[in-house]
C-alpha positions as CSV (number, residue, x, y, z in Angstrom):
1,X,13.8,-1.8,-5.5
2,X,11.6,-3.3,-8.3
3,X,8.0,-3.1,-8.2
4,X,7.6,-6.9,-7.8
5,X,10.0,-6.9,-4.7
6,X,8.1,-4.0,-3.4
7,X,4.6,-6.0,-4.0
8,X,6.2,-9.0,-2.1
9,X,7.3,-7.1,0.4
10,X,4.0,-5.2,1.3
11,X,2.4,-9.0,1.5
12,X,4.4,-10.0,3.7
13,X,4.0,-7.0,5.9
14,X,0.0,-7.5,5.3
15,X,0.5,-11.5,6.6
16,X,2.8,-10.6,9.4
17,X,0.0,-7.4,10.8
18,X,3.2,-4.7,10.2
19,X,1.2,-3.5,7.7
20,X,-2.9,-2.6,7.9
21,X,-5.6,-4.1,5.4
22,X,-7.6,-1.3,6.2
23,X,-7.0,2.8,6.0
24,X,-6.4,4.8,8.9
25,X,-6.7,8.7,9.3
26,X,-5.3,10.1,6.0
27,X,-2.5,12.3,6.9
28,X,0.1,14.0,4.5
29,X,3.3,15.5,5.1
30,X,5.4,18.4,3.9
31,X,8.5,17.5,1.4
32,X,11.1,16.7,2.8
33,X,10.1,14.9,5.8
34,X,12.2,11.9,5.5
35,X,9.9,9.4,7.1
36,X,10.9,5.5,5.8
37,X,8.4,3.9,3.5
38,X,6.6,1.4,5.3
39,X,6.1,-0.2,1.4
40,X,10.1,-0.4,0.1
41,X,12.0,0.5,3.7
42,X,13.6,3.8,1.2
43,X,13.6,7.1,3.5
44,X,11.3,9.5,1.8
45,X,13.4,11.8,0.6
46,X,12.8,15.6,0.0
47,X,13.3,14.8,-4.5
48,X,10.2,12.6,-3.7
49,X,6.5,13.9,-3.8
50,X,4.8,15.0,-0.5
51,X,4.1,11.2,1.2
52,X,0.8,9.8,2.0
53,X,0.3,8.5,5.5
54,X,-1.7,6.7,7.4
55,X,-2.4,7.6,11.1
56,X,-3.5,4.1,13.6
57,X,-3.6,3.8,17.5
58,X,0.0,2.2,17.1
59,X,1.6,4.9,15.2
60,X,1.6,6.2,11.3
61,X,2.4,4.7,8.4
62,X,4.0,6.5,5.8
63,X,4.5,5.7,2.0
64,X,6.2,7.0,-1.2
65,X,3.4,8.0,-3.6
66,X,4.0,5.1,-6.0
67,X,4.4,2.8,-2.7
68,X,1.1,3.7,-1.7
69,X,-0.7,3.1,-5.0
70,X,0.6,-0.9,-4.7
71,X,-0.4,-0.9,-1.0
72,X,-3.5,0.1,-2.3
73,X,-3.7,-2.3,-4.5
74,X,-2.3,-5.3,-2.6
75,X,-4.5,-4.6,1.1
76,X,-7.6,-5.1,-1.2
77,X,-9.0,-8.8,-0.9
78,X,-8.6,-10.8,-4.1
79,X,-11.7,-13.2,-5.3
80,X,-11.5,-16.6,-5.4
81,X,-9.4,-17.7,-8.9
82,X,-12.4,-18.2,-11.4
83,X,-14.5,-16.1,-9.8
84,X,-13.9,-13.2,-12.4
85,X,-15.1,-15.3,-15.2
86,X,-18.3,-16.4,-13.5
87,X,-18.9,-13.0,-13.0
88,X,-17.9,-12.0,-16.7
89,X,-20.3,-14.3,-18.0
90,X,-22.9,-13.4,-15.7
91,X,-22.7,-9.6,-17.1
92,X,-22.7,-10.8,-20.6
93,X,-25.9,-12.6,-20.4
């Protein structure tokens, strides 16, 4: 799966509430331990790094390393569109 299909997918999964905005109790896991991605839907395979997961009253989340890094990104609330440049300019002066 593409990143951009993986990106879509996690924003869905944000919109929906399958997915958290917010981080739970880190937890990792050994290699190997072929939880799915909650990201791409791929089993976590034990060729793949150790897995980052996310522990919530409902259950854990788990995430291929490079999964996680776009969750990251995604969960993270966007600013308004020209809000960057206000900003920009306001640094500049």
């Amino acid at each position: 799966m593409d990143e951009k299909s993986i990106r879509e997918r996690i924003r869905l999964k944000l919109a929906l509430g399958h997915l958290k905005h917010h981080g739970g109790m880190t937890v990792t896991a050994a290699m190997g331990s072929r939880q799915p991605c909650q990201a791409c839907g791929l089993q976590i395979d034990p060729s793949h790094a150790a897995p980052h997961g996310h522990s919530y009253a409902n259950g854990t989340h788990w995430f291929h390393v490079a999964c996680h890094a776009l969750w990251e990104e995604e969960r993270k609330p966007t600013p308004p569109v020209g809000e960057e440049v206000v900003r920009a300019q306001d640094s500049r002066q």
